[in-house]
N, C-alpha and C positions, 0 to 999 in steps of 0.2 A: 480140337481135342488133343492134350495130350497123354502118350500112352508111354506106360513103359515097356521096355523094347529088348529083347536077350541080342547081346551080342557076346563075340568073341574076341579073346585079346589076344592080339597082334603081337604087339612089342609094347615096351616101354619106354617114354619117349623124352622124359625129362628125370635128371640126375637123380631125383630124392623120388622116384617111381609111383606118384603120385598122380603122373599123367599117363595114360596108357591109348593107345590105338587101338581101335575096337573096329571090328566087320560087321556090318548088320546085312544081312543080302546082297554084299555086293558091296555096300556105300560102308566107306570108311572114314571113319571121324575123330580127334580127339576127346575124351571123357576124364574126367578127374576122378579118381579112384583110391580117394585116403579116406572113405569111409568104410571100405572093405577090404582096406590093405592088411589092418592089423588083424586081419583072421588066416591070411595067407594068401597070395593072390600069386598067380602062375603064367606065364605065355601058356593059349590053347584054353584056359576056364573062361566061361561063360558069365555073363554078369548083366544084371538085371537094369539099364539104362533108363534114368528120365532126367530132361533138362539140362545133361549135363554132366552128371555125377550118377556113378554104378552105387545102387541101392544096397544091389544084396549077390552073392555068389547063388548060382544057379549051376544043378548038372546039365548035360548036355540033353536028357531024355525031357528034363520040362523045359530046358530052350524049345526043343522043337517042337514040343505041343503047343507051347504058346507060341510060337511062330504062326504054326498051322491054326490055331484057332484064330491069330489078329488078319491073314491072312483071308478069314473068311468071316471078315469083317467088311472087305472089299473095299470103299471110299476111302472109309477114315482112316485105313491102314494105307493106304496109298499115299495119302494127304498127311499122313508121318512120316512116309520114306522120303517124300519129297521135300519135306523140309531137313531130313537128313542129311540129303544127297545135295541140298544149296547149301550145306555148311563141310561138304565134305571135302578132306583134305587129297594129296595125291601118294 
């Protein structure tokens, strides 16, 4: 299954800020982020992760409700982070 996933952004990681580091729980990963650059994108916002590319700006009150509800999803949401966490950068 894949889910889409809130993370937060780190830093910006490539010159035309298109690539951004993102924190999901802990596991930090590269995401491409010129789909939601042109609305304004910030170190510290939150943004709605799948496959690769942030979907959509999210605040911080429904990152963590959707954290907490994928969360208690238990398996599937495991078997997300873990494929996170095997592409995760340092």
């Amino acid at each position: 299954m894949c889910l889409g996933i809130p993370g937060q952004i780190i830093e910006f990681v490539h010159e035309t800020n298109q690539i951004a580091k993102i924190d999901v729980n802990g596991v930090r990963r590269n995401v491409n982020v010129g789909l939601v650059l042109p609305d304004g994108l910030k170190v510290g916002d939150w943004v709605l992760v799948h496959v690769g590319f942030a979907l959509s700006i999210i605040d911080e009150e429904e990152a963590a409700r959707t954290l907490k509800f994928l969360e208690s999803m238990g398996q599937e949401f495991k078997d997300e982070l873990d494929e996170l966490m095997a592409s995760q950068i340092e």
